[in-house]
C-alpha positions as CSV (number, residue, x, y, z in Angstrom):
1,X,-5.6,-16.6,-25.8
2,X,-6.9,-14.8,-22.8
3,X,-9.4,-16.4,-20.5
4,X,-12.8,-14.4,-20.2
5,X,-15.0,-16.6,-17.4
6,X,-12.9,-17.6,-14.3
7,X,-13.1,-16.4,-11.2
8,X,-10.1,-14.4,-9.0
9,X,-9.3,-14.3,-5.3
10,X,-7.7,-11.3,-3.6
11,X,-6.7,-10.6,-0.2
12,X,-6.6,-7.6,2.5
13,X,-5.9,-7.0,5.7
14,X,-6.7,-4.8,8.5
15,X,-4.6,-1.2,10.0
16,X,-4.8,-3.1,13.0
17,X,-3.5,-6.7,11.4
18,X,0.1,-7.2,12.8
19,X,2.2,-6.8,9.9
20,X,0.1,-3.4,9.0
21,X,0.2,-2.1,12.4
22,X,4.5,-2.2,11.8
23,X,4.0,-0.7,8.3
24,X,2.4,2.5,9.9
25,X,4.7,2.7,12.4
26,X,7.5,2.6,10.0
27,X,5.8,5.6,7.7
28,X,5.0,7.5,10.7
29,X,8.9,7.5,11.5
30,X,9.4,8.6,7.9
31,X,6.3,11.2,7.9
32,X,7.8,12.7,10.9
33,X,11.4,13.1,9.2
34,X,10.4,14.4,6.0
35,X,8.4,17.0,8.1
36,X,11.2,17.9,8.9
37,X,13.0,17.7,6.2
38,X,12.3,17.1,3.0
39,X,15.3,15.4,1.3
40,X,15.3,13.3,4.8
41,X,16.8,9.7,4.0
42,X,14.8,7.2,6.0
43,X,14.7,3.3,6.0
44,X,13.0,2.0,8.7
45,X,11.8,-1.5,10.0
46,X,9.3,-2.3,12.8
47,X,8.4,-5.6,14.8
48,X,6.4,-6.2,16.6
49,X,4.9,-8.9,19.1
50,X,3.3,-9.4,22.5
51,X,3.8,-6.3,24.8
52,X,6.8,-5.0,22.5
53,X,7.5,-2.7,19.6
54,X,11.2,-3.2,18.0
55,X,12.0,-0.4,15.4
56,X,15.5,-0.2,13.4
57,X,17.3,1.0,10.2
58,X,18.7,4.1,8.5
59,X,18.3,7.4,9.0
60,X,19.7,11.1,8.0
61,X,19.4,14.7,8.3
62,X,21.6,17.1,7.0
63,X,21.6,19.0,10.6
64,X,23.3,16.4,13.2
65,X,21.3,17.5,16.2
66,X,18.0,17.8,14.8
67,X,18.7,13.9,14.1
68,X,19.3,12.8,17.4
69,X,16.4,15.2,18.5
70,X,14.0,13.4,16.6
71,X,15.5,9.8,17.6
72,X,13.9,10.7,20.8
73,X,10.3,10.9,19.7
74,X,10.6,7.6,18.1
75,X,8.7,6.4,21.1
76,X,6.0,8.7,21.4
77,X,5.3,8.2,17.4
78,X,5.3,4.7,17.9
79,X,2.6,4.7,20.9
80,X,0.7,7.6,18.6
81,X,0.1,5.3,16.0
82,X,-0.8,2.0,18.4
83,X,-3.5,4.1,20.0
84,X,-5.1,5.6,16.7
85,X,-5.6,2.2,15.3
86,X,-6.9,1.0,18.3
87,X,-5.1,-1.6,21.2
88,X,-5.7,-1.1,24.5
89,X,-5.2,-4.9,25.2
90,X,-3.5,-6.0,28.6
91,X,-0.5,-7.6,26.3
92,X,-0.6,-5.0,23.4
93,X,-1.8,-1.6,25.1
94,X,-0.6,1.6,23.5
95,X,0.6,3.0,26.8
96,X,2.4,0.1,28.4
97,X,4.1,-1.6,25.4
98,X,7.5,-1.4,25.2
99,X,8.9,0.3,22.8
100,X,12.9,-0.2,21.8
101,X,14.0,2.4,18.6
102,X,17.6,0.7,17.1
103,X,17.4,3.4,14.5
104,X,20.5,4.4,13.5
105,X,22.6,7.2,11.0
106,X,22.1,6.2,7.0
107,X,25.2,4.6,6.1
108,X,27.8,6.8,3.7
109,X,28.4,3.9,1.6
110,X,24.7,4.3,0.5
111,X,24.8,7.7,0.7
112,X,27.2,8.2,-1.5
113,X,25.6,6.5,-4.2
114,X,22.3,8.1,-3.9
115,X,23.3,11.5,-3.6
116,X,23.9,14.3,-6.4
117,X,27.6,15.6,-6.3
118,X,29.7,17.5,-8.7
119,X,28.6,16.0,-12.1
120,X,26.8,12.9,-10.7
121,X,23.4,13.2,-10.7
122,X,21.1,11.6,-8.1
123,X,20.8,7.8,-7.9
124,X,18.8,4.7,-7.5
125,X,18.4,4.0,-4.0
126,X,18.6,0.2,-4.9
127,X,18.5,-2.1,-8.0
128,X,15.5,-3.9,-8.8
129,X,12.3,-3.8,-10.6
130,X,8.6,-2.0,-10.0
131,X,5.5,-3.0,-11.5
132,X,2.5,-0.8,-12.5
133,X,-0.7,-1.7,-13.3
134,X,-4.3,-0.5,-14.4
135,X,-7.4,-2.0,-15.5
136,X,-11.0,-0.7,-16.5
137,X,-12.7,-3.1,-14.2
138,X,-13.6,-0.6,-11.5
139,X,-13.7,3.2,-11.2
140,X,-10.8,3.5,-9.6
141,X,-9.0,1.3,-12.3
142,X,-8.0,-1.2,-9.9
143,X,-8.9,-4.7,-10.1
144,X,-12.0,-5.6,-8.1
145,X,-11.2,-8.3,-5.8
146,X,-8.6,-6.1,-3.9
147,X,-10.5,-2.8,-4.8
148,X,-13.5,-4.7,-2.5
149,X,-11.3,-6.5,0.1
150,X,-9.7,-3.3,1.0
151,X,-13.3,-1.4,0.6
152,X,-14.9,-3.9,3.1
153,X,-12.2,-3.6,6.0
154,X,-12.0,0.5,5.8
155,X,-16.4,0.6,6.1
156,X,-15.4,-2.1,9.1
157,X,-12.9,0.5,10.6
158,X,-15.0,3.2,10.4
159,X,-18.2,2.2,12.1
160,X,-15.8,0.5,14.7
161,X,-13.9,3.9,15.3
162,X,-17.1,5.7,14.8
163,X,-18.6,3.7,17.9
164,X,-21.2,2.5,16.1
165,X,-20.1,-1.3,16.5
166,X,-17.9,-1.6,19.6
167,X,-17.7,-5.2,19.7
168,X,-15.2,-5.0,16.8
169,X,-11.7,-5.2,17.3
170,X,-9.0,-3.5,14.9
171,X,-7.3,-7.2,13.4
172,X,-9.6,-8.0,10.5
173,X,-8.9,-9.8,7.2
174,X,-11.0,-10.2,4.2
175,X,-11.1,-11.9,1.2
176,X,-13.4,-11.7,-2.2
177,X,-13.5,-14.5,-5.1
178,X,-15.0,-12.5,-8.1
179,X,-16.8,-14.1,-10.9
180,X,-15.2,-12.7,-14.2
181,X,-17.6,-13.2,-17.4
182,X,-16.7,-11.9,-20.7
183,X,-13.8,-10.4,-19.0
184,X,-15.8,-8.3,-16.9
185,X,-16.4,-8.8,-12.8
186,X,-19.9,-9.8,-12.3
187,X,-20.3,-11.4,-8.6
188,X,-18.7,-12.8,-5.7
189,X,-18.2,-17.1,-5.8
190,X,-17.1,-16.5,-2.0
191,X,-16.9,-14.3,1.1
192,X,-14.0,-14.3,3.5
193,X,-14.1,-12.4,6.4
194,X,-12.1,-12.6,9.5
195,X,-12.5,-9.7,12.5
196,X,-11.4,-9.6,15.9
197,X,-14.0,-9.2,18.7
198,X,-14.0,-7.7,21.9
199,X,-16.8,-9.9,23.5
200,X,-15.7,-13.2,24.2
201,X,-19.2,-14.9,24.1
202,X,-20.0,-14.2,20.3
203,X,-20.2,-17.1,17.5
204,X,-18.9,-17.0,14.3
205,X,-22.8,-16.6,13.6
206,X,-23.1,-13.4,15.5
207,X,-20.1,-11.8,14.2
208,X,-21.8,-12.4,10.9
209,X,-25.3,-10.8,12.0
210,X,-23.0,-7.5,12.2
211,X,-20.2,-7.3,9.4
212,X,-22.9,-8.9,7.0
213,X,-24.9,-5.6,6.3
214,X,-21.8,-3.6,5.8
215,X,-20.5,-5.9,3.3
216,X,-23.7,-6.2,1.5
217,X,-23.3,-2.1,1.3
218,X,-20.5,-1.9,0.1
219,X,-20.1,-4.6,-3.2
220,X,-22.1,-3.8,-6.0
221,X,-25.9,-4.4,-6.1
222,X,-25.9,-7.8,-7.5
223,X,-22.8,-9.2,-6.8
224,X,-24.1,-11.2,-3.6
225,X,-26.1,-14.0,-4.6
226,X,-28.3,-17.4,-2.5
227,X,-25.1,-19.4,-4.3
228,X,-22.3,-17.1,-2.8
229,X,-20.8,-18.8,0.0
230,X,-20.2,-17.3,3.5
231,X,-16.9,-17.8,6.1
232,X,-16.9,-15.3,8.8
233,X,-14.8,-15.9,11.8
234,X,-14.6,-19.7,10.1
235,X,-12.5,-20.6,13.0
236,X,-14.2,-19.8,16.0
237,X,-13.0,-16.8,18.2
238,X,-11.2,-14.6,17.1
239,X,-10.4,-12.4,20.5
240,X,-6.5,-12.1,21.2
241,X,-5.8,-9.8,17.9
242,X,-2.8,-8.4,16.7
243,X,1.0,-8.3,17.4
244,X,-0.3,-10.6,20.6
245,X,-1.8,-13.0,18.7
246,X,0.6,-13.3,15.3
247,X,3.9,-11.5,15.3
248,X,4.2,-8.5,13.0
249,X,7.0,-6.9,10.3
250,X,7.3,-4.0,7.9
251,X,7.2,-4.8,4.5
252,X,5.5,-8.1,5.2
253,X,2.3,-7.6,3.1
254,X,3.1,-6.5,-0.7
255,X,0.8,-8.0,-2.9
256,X,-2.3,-6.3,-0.5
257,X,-0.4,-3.3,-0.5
258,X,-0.8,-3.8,-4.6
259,X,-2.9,-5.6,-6.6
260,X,-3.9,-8.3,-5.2
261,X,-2.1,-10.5,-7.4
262,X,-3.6,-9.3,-10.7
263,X,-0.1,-8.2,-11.4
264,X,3.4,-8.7,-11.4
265,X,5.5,-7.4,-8.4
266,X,8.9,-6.5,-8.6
267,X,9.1,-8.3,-4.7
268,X,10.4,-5.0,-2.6
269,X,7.6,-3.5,-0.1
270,X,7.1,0.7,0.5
271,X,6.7,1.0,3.9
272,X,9.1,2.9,5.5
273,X,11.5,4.0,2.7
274,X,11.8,7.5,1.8
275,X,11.4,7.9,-2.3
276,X,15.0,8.0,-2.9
277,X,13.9,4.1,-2.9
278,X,13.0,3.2,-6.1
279,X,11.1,0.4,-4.3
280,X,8.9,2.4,-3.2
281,X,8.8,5.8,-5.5
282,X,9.4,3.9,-9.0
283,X,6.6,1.1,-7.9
284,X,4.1,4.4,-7.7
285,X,5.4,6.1,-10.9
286,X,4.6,2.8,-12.9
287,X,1.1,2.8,-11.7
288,X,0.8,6.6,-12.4
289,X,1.9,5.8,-16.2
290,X,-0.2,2.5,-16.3
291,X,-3.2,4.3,-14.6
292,X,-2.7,7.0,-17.6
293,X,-2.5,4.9,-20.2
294,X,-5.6,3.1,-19.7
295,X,-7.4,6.4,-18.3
296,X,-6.5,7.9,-22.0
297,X,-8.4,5.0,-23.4
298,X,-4.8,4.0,-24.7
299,X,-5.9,0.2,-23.6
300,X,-7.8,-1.7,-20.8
301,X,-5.1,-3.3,-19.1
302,X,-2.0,-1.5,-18.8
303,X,1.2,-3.0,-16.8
304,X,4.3,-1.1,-16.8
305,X,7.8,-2.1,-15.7
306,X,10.4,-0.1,-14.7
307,X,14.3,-1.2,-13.3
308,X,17.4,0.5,-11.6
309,X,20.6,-0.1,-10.8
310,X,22.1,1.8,-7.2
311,X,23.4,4.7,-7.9
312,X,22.3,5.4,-11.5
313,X,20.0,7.6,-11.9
314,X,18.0,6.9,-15.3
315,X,16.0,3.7,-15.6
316,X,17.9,0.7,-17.5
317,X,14.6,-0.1,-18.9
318,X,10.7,0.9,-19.5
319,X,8.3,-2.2,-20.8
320,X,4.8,-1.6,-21.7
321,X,2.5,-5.0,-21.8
322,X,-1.6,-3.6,-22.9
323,X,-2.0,-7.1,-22.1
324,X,-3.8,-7.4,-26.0
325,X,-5.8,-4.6,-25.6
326,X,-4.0,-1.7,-26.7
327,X,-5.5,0.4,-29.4
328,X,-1.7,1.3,-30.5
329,X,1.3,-1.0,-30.4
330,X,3.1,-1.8,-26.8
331,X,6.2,-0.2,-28.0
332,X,4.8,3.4,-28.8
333,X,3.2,3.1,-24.9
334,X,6.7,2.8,-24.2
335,X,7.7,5.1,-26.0
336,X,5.3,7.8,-24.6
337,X,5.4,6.8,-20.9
338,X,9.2,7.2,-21.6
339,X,9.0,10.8,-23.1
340,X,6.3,12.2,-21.1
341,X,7.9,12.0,-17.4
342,X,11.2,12.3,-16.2
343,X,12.2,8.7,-14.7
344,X,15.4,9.5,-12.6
345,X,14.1,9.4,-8.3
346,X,14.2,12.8,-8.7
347,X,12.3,13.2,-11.7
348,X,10.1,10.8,-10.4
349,X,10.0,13.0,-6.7
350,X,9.3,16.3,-8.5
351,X,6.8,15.2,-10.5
352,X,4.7,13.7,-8.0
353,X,5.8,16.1,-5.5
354,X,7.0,12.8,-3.1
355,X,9.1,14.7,-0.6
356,X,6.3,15.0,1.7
357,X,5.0,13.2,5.1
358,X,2.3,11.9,2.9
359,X,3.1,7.9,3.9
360,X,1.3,7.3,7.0
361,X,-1.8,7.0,5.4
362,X,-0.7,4.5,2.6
363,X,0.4,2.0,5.4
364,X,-3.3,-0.2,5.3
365,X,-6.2,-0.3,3.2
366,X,-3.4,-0.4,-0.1
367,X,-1.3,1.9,-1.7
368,X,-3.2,2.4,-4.9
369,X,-6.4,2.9,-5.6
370,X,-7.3,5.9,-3.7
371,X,-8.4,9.7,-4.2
372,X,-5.4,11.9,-4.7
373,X,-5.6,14.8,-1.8
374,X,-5.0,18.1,-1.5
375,X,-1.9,18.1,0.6
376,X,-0.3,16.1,-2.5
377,X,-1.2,12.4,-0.6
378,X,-1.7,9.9,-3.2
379,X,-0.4,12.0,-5.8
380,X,0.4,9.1,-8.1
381,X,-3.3,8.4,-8.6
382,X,-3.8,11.8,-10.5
383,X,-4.5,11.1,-14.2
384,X,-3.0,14.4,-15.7
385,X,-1.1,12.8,-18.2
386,X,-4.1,11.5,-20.3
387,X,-3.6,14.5,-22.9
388,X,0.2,14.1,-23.3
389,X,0.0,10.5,-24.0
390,X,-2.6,10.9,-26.7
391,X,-1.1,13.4,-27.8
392,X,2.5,11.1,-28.0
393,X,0.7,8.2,-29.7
C-alpha cells in the first residue's frame, strides 16, 4: 500500500556548479553543430578544473571541411559559455582558462549502426533504458521538491545576473525536504541552501539575510513554517566556487537533471548527445507520453519506460506503471502511448521536432519541467496528445 504522510528530499544545483558548467559547454558544442546541420552526430564530453577546460568525443558532418571549420570554434564556444554564467575568478576566468578541444570524427563503427541505408532504417544510438515520469503535484506536473530546488537557484541567478545582488557568485546548491500529507505536498521539513559569495567577510548569517527573501517568494504561501529548519552556507565560506573549488564532468548530475529521485532512471545523462542517442531523445519522449497521460486525467502518477538495442530502430519494449492511480488499466496506457507516437529516434526526432540547437538551455535548472518555446525548445513538455490518448482508451 502506498504511503500518504512522509516527507521527500530533492536536490539542484547551480549553471555555475562545476559539473553543470561542463554540461553547457557540452550542449553548446552540440547547439553549434546542429546549427549547422541538422542530422549533425555529436557526442561530446567536458572537464573541467582549476584554470582548465578539457573537451572530447565524437563528432560528424556530412561536409568534411565544414567539420574541421567548426573544430576551430570549439574554443571560443567554450569561453562563450564560461562568461555567460559568470567566472571571472583569477583561477577560473573566462578569458585566461585554457581551453584544450580532443574532439574527434564519429567513429564508422557507430555510424554504421545508426544510420538509415538501403532497407535499414535508422537506429538506436545505444542500448539501454529511459524513464518518464509525471505527477499532479505541481502545475508543471513535476514533483515538488525538485520543481522548487531548481525554482530557487534560477530566482538566485537572475537577481545575481540582473545586478541586483552582486555579492552572489554563480556555484549554488539547494535542497528542499517536502512534507507529503494525504499524498499531497504541503510544506517544507528543511531548507538547504549553499551559494558562493564574492565578499569574503560574509557569515553564513549574512548570506541568509539575502537568499532568504527570494526563497520565501518563491515556495508556496504556507509552506515555510517557525518549525522549518534553516542551513545556508552550513559550512562557513563558501568563496572559491566552481571548477576551482570541485572538479567538473558532463553527464555527472542525472537525477537533478530529472526528477529528483521521484522516479526511476535508466542511468545514461543528456548532455552533449545529439537525439540520435536514445539516452537522451527516448528519456524526453517518455516524459512527453507520461506528462500526457496524466495531463489527460488518464492517472496521477504516470512513469513510462522505454528500451533499445544499437542499431534497431523500434523500441524492444513500452511499460506503463499509473503507480495505482490509473482510471483505466496500465496495459491499455501502454497500449495508447504505443499507438499514438512513432518510437523509432526518428520518429521520436520528428515528432518533437529535436534536430535543433535547442540544448544549451537544458544544461542547468533540469531538463523537464519547463515552458515549451517557440523556437521548438522544450518541445517535449507540450501536452498535445491529451485528446489522442483519450480518445485510444
Amino acid at each position: 500500500m502506498a504511503r500518504n504522510n512522509y516527507t521527500f528530499t530533492s536536490e539542484s544545483v547551480s549553471e555555475g556548479h562545476p559539473d553543470k558548467v561542463c554540461d553547457r559547454i557540452s550542449d553548446a558544442v552540440l547547439d553549434a553543430f546542429l546549427a549547422e546541420e541538422p542530422e549533425a552526430r555529436v557526442a561530446a564530453e567536458t572537464f573541467a578544473t582549476t584554470n582548465r577546460v578539457v573537451i572530447g568525443g565524437e563528432v560528424g558532418l556530412s561536409d568534411k571541411d565544414k567539420l574541421h571549420e567548426y573544430m576551430g570554434r570549439i574554443e571560443e564556444i567554450a569561453r562563450a559559455c564560461i562568461k555567460d554564467i559568470g567566472y571571472e575568478q583569477d583561477k577560473f576566468h573566462h578569458e585566461t582558462v585554457e581551453v584544450t578541444n580532443l574532439l574527434h570524427e564519429q567513429s564508422a563503427h557507430i555510424a554504421q549502426g545508426v544510420d538509415a541505408s538501403g532497407e535499414k532504417d535508422e537506429g538506436a544510438g545505444d542500448q539501454g533504458i529511459m524513464f518518464g515520469y509525471a505527477t499532479t503535484e505541481t502545475d508543471a506536473l513535476m514533483p515538488a521538491p525538485i520543481q522548487y530546488s531548481h525554482a530557487i537557484l534560477r530566482r538566485l541567478a537572475e537577481v545575481r545576473k540582473s545586478g541586483a545582488e552582486p555579492t552572489l557568485g554563480p556555484d549554488a546548491k539547494s535542497q528542499l525536504s517536502v512534507v507529503y500529507q494525504d499524498g499531497k505536498p504541503v510544506g517544507v521539513s528543511s531548507i538547504v541552501l549553499s551559494t558562493q559569495h564574492l565578499d569574503a567577510s560574509m557569515t553564513s548569517d549574512d548570506v541568509r539575510a539575502v537568499v532568504e527573501p527570494y526563497i520565501r517568494e518563491t515556495l508556496p504561501e504556507g509552506w515555510i513554517s517557525a518549525a522549518t529548519e534553516w542551513h545556508v552556507n552550513p559550512t562557513g565560506k563558501f568563496v572559491i566556487g566552481g571548477p576551482d573549488g570541485d572538479a567538473g564532468l558532463t553527464g555527472r548530475k542525472i537525477i537533478v537533471d530529472t526528477y529528483g529521485g521521484a522516479a526511476p532512471h535508466g542511468g545514461g545523462a543528456f548532455s552533449g548527445k545529439d537525439p540520435t542517442k536514445v539516452d537522451r531523445s527516448a528519456a524526453y519522449a517518455a516524459r512527453y507520453l507520461a506528462k500526457n497521460v496524466v495531463a489527460a486525467g488518464l492517472a496521477e502518477r504516470c512513469t513510462i519506460q522505454l528500451s533499445y538495442a544499437i542499431g534497431v530502430s523500434k523500441p524492444l519494449s513500452i511499460y506503463a506503471d499509473t503507480h495505482g492511480t490509473g482510471q483505466v488499466p496500465d496495459a491499455a496506457i501502454e497500449e495508447a502511448v504505443s499507438n499514438a507516437m512513432d518510437l523509432t529516434p526518428r520518429g521520436i526526432r520528428e515528432h518533437l521536432g529535436m534536430n535543433k540547437p535547442i540544448y544549451q538551455r537544458t544544461a542547468a535548472y533540469g531538463h523537464f519541467g519547463r515552458e515549451p518555446s517557440a523556437d521548438g525548445g522544450f518541445s517535449w513538455e507540450k501536452t498535445d496528445l491529451v485528446d489522442v490518448l483519450k480518445n485510444a482508451v
